[in-house]
CHARMM-style PDB file with segment names, atoms N, HN, CA, C and O in Angstrom:
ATOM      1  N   UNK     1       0.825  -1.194   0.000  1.00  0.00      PROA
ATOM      2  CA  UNK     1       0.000   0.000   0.000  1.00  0.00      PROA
ATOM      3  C   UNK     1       0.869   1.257   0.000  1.00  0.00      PROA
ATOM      4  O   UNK     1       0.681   2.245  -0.710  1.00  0.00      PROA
ATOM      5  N   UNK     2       1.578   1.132   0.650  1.00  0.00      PROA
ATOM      6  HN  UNK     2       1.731   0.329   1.227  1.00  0.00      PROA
ATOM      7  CA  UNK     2       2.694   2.158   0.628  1.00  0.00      PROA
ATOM      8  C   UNK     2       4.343   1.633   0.459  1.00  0.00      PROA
ATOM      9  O   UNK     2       4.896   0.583   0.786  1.00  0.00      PROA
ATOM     10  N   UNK     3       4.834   2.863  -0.199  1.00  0.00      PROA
ATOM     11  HN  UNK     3       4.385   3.716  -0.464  1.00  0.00      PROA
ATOM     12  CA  UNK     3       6.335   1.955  -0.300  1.00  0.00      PROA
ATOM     13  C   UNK     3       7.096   1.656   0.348  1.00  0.00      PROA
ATOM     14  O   UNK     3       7.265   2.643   1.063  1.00  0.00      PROA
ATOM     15  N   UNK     4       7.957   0.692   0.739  1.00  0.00      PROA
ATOM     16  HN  UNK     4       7.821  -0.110   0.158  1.00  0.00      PROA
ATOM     17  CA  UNK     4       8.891   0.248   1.773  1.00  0.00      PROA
ATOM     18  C   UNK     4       9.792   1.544   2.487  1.00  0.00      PROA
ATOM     19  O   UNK     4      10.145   2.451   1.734  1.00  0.00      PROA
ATOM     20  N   UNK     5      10.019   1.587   3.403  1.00  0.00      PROA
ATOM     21  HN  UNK     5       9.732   0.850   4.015  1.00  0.00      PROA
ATOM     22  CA  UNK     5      11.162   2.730   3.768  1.00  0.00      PROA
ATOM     23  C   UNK     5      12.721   1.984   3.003  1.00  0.00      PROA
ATOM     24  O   UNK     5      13.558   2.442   2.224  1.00  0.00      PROA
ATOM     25  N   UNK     6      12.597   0.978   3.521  1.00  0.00      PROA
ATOM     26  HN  UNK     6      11.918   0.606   4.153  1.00  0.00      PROA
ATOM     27  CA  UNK     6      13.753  -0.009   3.107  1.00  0.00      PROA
ATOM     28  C   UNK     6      13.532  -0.524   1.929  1.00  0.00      PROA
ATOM     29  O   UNK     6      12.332  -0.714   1.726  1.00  0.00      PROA
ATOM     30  N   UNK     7      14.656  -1.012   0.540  1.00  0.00      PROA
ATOM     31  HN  UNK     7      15.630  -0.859   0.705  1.00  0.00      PROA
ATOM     32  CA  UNK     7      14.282  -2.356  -0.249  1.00  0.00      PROA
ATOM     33  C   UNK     7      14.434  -3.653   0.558  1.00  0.00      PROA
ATOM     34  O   UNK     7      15.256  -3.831   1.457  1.00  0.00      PROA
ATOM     35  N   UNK     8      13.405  -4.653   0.049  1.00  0.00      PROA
ATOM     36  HN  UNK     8      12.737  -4.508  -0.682  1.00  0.00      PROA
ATOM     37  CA  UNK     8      13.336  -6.056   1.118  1.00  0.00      PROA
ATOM     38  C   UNK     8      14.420  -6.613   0.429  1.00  0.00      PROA
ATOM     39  O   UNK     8      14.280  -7.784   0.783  1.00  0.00      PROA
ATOM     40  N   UNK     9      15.153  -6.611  -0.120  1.00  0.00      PROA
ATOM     41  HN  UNK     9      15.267  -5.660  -0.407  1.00  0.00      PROA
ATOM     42  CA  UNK     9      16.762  -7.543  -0.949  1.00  0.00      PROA
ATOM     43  C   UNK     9      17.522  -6.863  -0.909  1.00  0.00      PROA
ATOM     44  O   UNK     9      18.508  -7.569  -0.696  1.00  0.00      PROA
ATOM     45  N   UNK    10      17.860  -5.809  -0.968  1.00  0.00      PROA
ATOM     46  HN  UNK    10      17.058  -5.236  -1.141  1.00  0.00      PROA
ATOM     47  CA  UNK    10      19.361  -5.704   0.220  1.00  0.00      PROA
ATOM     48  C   UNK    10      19.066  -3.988   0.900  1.00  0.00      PROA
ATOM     49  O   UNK    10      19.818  -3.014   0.933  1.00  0.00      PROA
ATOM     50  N   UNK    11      17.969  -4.131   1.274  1.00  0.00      PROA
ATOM     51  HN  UNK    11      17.357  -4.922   1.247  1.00  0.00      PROA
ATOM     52  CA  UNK    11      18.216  -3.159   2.979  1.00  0.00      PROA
ATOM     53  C   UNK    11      18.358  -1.589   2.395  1.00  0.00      PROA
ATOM     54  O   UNK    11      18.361  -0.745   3.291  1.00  0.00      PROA
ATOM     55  N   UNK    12      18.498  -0.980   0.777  1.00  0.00      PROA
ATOM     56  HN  UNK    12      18.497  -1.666   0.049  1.00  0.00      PROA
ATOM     57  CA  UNK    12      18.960   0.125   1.214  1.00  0.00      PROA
ATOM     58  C   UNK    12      17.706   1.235   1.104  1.00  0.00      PROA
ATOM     59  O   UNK    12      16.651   0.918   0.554  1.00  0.00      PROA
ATOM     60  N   UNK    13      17.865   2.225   1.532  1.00  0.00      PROA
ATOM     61  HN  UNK    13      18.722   2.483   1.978  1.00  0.00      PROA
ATOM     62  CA  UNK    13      16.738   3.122   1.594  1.00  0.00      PROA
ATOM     63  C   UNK    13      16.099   3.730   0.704  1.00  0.00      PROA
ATOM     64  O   UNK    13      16.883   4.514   0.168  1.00  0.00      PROA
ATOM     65  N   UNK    14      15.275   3.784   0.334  1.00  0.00      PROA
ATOM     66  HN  UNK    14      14.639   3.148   0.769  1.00  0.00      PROA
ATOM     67  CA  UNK    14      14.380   3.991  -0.891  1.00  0.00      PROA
ATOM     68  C   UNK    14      12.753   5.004  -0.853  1.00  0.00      PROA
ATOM     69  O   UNK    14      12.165   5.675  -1.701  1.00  0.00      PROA
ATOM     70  N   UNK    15      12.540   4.731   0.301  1.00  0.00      PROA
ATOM     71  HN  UNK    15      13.017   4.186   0.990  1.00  0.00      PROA
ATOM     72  CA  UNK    15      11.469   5.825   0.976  1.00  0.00      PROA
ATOM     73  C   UNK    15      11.244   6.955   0.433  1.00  0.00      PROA
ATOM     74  O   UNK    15      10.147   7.318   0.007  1.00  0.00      PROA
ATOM     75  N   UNK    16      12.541   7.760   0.405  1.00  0.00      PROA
ATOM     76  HN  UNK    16      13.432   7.466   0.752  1.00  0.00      PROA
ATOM     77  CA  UNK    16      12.368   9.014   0.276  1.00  0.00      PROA
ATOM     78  C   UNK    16      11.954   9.863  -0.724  1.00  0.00      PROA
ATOM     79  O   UNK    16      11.382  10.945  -0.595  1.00  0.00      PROA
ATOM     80  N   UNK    17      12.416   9.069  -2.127  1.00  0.00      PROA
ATOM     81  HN  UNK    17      12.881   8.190  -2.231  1.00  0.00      PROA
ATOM     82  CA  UNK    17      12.890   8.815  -3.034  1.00  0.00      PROA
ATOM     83  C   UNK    17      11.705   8.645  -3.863  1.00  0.00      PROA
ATOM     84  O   UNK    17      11.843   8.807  -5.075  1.00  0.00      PROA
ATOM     85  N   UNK    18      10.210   8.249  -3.252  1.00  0.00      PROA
ATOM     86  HN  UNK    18      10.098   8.117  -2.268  1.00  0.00      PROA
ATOM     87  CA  UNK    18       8.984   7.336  -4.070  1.00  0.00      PROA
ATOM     88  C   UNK    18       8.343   8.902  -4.696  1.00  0.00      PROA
ATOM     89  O   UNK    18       7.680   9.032  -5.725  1.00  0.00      PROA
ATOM     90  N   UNK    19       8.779  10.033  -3.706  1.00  0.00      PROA
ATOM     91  HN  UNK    19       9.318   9.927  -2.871  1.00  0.00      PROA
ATOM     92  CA  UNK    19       7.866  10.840  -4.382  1.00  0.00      PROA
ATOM     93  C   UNK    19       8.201  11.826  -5.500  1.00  0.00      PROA
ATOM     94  O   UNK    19       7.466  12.218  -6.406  1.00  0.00      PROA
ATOM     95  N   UNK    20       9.873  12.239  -5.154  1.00  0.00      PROA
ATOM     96  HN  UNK    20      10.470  11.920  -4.418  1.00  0.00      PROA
ATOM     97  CA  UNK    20      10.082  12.567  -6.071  1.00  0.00      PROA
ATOM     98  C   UNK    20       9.834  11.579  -8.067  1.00  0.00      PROA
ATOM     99  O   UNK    20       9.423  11.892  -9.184  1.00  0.00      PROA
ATOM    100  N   UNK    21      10.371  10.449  -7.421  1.00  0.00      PROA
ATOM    101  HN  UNK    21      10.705  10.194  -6.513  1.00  0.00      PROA
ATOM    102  CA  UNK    21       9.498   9.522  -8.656  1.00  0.00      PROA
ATOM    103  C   UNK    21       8.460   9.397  -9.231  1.00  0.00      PROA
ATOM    104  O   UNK    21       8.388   8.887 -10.349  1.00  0.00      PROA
ATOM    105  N   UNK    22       7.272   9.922  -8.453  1.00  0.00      PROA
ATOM    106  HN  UNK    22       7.331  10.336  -7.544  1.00  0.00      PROA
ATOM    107  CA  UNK    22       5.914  10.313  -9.040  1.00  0.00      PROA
ATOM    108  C   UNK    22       6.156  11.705  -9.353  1.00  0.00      PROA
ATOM    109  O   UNK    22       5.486  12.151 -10.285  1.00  0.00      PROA
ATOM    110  N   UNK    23       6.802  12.332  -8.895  1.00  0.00      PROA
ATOM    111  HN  UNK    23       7.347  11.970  -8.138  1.00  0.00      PROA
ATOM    112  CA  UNK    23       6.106  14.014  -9.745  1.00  0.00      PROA
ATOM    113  C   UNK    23       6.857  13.745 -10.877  1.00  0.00      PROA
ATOM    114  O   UNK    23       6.439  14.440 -11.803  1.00  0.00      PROA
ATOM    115  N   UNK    24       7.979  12.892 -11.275  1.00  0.00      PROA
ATOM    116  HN  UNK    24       8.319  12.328 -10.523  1.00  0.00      PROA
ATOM    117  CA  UNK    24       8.976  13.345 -12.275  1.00  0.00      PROA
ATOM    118  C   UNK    24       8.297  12.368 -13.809  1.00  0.00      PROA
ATOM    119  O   UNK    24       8.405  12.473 -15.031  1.00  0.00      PROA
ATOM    120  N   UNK    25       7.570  11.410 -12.809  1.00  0.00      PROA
ATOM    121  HN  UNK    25       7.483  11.324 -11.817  1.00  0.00      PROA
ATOM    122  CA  UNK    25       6.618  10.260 -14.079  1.00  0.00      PROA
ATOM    123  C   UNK    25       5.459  11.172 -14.757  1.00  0.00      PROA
ATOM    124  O   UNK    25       5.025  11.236 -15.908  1.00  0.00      PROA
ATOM    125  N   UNK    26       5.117  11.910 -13.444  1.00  0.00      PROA
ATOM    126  HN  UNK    26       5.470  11.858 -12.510  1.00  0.00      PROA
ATOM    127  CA  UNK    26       3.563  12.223 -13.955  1.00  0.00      PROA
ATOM    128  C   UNK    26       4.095  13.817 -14.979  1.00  0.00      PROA
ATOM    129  O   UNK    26       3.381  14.047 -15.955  1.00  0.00      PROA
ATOM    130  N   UNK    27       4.714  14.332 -14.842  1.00  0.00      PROA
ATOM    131  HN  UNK    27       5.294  14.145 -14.049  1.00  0.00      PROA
ATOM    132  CA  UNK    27       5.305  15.275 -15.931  1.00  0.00      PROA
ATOM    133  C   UNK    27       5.707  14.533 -16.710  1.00  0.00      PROA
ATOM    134  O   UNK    27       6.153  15.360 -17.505  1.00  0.00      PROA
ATOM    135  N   UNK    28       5.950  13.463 -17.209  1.00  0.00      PROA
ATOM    136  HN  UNK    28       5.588  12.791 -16.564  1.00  0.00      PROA
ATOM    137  CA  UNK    28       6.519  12.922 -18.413  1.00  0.00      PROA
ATOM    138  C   UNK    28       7.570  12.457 -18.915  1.00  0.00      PROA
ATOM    139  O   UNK    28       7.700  11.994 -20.048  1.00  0.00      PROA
ATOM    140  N   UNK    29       8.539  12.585 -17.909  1.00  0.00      PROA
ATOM    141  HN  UNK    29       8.433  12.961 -16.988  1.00  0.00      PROA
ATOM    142  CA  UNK    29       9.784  12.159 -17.790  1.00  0.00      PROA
ATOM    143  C   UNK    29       9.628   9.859 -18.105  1.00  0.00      PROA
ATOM    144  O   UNK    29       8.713   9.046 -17.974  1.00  0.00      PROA
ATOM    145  N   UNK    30      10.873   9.789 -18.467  1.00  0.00      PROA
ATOM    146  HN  UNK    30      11.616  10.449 -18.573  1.00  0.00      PROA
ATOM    147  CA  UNK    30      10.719   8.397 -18.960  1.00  0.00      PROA
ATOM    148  C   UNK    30      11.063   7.212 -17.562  1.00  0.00      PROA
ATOM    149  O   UNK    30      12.212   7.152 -17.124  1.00  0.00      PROA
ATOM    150  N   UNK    31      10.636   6.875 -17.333  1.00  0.00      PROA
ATOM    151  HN  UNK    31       9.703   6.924 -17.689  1.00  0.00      PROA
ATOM    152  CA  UNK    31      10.753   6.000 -15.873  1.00  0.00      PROA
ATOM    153  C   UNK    31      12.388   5.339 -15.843  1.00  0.00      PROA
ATOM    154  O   UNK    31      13.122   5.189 -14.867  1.00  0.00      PROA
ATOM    155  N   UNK    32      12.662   4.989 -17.404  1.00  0.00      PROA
ATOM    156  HN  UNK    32      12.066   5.111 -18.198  1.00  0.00      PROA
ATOM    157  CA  UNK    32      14.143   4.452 -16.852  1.00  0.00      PROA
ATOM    158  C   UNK    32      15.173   5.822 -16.711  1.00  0.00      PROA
ATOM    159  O   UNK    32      16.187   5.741 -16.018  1.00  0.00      PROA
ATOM    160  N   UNK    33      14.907   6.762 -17.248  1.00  0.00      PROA
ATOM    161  HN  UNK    33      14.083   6.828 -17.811  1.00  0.00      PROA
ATOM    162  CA  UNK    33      16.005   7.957 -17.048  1.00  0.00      PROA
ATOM    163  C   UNK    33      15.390   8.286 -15.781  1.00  0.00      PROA
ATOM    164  O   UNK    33      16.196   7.816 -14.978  1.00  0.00      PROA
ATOM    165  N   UNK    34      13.993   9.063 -14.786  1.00  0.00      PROA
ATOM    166  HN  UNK    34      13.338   9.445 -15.438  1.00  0.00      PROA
ATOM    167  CA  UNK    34      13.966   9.457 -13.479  1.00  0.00      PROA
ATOM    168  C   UNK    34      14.881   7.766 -12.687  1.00  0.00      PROA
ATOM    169  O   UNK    34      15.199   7.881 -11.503  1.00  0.00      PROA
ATOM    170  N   UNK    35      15.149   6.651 -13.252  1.00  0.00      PROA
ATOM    171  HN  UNK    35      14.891   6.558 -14.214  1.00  0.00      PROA
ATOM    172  CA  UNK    35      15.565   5.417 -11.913  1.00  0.00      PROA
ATOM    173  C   UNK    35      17.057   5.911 -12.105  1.00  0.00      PROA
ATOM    174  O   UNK    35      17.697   5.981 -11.055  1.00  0.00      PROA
ATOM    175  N   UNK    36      17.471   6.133 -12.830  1.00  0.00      PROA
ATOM    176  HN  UNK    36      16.951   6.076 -13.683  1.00  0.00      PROA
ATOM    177  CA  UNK    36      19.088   6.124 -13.027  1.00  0.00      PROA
ATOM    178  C   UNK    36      19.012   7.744 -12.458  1.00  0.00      PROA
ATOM    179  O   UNK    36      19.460   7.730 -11.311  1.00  0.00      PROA
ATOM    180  N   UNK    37      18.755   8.622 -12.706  1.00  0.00      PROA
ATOM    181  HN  UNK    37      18.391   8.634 -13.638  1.00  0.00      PROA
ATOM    182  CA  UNK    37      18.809  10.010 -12.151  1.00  0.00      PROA
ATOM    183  C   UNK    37      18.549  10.167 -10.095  1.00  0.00      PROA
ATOM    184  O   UNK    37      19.203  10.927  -9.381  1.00  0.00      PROA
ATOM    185  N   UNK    38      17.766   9.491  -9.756  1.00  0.00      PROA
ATOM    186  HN  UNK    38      17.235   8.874 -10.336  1.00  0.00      PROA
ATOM    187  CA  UNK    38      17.875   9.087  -8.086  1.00  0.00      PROA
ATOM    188  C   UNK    38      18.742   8.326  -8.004  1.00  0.00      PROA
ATOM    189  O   UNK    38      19.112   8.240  -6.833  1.00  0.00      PROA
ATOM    190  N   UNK    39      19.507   7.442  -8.937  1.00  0.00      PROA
ATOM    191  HN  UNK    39      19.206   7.511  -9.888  1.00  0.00      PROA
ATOM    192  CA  UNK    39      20.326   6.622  -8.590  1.00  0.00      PROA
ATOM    193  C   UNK    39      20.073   5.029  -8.100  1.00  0.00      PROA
ATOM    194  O   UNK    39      20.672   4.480  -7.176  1.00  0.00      PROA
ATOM    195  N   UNK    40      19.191   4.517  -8.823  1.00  0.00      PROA
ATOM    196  HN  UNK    40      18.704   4.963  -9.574  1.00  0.00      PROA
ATOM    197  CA  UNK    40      18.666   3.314  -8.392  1.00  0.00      PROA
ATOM    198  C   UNK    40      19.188   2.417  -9.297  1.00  0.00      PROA
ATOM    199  O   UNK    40      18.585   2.129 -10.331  1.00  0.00      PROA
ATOM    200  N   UNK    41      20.617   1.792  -8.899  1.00  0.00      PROA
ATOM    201  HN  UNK    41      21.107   2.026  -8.059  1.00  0.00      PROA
ATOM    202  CA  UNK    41      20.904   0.701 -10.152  1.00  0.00      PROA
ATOM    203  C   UNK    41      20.628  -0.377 -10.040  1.00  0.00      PROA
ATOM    204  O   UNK    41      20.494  -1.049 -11.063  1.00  0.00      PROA
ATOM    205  N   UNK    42      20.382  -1.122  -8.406  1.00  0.00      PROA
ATOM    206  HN  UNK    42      20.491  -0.575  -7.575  1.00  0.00      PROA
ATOM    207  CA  UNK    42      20.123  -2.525  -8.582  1.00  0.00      PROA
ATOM    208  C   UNK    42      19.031  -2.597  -8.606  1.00  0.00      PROA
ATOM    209  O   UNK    42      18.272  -1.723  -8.187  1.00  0.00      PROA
ATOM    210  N   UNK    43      18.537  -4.185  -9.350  1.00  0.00      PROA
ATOM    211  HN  UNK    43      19.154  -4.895  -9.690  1.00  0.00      PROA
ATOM    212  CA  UNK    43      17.354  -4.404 -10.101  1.00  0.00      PROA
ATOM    213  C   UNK    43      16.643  -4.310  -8.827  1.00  0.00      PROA
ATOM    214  O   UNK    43      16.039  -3.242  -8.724  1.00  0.00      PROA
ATOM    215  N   UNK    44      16.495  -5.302  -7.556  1.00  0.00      PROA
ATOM    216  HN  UNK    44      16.985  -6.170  -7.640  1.00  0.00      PROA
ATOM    217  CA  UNK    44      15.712  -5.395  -6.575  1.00  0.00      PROA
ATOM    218  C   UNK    44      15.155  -3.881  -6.286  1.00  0.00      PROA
ATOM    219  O   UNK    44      13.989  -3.880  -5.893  1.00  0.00      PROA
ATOM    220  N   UNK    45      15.733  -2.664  -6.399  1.00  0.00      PROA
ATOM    221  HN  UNK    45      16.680  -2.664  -6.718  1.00  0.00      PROA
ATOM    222  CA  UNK    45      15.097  -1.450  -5.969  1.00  0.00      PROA
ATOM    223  C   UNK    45      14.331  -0.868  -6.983  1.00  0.00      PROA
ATOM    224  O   UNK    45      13.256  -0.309  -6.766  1.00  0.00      PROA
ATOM    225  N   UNK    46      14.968  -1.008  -8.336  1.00  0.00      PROA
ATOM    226  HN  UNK    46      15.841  -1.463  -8.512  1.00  0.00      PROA
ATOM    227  CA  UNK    46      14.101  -0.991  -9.272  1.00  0.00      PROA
ATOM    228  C   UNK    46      12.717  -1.574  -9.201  1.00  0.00      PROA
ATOM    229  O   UNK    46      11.709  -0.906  -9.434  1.00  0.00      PROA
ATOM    230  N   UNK    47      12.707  -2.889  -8.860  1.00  0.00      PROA
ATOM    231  HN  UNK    47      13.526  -3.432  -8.671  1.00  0.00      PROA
ATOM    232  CA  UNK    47      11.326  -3.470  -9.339  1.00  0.00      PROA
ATOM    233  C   UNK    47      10.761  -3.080  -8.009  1.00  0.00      PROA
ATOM    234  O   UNK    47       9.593  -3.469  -7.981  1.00  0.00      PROA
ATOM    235  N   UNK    48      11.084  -2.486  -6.912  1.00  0.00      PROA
ATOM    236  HN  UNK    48      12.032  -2.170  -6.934  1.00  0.00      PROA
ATOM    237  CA  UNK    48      10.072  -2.183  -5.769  1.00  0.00      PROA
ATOM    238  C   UNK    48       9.381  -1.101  -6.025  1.00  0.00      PROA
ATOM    239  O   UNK    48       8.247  -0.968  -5.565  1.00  0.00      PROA
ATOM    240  N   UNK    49      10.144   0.129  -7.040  1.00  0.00      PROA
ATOM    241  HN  UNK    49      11.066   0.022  -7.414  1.00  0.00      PROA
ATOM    242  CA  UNK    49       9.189   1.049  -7.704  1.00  0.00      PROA
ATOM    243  C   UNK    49       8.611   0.844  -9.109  1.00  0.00      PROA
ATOM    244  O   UNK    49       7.945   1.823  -9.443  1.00  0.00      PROA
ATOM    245  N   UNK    50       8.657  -0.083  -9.997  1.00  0.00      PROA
ATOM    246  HN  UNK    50       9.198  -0.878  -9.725  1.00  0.00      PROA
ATOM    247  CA  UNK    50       7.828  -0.049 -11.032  1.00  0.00      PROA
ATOM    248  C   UNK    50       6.949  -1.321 -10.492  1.00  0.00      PROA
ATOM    249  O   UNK    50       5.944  -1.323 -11.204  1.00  0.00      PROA
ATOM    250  N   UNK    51       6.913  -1.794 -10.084  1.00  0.00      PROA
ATOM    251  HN  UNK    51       7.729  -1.793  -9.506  1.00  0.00      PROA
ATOM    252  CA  UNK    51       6.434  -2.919  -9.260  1.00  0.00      PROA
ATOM    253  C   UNK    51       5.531  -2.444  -8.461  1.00  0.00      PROA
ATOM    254  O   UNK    51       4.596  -3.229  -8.298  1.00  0.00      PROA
ATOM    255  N   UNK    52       5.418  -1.140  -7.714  1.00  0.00      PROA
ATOM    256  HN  UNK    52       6.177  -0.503  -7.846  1.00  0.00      PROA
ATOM    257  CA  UNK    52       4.793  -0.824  -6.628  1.00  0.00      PROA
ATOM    258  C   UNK    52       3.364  -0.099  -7.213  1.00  0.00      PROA
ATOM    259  O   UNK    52       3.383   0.620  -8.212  1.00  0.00      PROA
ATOM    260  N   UNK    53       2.060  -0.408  -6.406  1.00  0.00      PROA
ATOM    261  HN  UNK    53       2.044  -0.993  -5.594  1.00  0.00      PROA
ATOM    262  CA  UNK    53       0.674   0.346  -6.844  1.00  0.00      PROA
ATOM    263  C   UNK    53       0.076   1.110  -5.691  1.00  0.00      PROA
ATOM    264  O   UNK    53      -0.127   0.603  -4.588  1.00  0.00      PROA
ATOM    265  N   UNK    54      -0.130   2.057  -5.933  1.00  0.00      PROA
ATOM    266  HN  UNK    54       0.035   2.469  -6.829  1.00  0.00      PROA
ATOM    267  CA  UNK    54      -0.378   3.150  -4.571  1.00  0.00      PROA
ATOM    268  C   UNK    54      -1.795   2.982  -4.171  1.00  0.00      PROA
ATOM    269  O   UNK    54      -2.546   3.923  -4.428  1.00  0.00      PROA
ATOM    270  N   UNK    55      -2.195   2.123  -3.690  1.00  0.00      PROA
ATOM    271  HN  UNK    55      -1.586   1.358  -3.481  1.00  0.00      PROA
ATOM    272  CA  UNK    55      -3.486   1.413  -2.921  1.00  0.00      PROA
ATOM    273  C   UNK    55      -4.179   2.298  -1.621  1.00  0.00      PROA
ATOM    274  O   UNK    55      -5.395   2.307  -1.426  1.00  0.00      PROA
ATOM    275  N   UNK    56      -3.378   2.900  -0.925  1.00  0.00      PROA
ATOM    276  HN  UNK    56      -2.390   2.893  -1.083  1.00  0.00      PROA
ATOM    277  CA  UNK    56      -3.444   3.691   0.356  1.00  0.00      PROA
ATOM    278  C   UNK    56      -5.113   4.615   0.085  1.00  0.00      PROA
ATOM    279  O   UNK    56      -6.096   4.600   0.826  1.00  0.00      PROA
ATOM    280  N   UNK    57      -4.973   5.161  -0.900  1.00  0.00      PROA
ATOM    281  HN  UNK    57      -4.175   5.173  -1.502  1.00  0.00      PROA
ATOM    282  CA  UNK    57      -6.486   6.366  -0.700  1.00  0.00      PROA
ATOM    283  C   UNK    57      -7.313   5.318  -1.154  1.00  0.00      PROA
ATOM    284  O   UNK    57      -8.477   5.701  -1.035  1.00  0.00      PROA
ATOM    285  N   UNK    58      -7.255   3.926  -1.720  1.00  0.00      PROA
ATOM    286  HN  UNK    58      -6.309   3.615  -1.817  1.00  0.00      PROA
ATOM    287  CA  UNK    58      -8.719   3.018  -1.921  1.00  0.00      PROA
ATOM    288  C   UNK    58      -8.812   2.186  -0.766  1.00  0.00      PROA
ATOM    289  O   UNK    58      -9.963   1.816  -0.533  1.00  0.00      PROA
ATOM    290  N   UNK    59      -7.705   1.679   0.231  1.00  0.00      PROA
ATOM    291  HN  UNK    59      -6.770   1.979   0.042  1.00  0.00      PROA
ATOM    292  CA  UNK    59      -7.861   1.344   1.337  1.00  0.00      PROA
ATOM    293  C   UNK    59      -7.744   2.213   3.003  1.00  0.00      PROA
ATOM    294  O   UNK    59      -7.476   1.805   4.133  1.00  0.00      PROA
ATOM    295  N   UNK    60      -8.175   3.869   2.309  1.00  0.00      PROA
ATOM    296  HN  UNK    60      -8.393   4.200   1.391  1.00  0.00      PROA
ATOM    297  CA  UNK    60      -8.965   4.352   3.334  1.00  0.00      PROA
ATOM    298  C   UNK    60      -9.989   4.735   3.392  1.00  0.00      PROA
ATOM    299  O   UNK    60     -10.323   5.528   4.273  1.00  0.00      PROA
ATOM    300  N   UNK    61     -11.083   4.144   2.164  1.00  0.00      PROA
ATOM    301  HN  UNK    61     -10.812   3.500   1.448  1.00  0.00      PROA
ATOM    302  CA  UNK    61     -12.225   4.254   1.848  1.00  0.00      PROA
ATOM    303  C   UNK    61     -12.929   3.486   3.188  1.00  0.00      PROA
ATOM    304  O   UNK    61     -13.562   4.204   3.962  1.00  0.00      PROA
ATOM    305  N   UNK    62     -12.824   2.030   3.468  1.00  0.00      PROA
ATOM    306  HN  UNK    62     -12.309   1.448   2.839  1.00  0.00      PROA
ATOM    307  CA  UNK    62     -13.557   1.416   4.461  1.00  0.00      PROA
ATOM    308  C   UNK    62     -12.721   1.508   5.687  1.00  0.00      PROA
ATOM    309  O   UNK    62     -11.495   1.508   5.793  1.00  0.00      PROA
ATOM    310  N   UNK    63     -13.881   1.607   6.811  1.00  0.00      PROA
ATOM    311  HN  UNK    63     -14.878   1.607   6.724  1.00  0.00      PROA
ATOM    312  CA  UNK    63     -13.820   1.754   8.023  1.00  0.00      PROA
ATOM    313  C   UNK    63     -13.480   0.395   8.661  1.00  0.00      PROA
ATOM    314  O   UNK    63     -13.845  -0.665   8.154  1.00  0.00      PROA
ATOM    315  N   UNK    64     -12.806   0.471   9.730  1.00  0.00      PROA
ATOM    316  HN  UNK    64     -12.509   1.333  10.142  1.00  0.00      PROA
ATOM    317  CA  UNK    64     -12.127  -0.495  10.420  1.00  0.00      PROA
ATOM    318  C   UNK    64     -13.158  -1.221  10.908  1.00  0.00      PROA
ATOM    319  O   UNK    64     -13.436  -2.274  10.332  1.00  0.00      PROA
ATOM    320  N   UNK    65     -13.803  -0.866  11.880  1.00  0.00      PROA
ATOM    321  HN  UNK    65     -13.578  -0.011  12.348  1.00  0.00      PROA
ATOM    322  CA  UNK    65     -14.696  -2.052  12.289  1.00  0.00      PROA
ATOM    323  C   UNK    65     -16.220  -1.503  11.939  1.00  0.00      PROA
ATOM    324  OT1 UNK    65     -17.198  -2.220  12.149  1.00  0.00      PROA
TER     325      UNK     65
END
């Protein structure tokens, strides 16, 4: 639902990083030039952001109990 603070395959931090990646997609920028421009070369961090679906505002639609 939300993105890892951490990548789960090798630990490094990636958190910070998710949003500048959406403003730079949604202007039009090409997803493999914004991954190499934050600096994301290994694949495991890669696929945690093209991989990742931002679920959070459809799973705060329903109420807990």
């Amino acid at each position: 639902m939300i993105i890892p603070v951490r990548c789960w395959s090798c630990g490094k931090p990636i958190g910070h990083l998710w949003e500048s990646f959406q403003d730079k997609v949604n202007a039009g920028d090409e997803r493999k030039k914004v991954l190499d421009e934050l600096g994301l070369e290994r694949y495991c961090c890669r696929a945690m952001f093209l991989g990742h679906s931002d679920l959070i505002d459809t799973a705060a639609q329903f109420k807990k109990f």
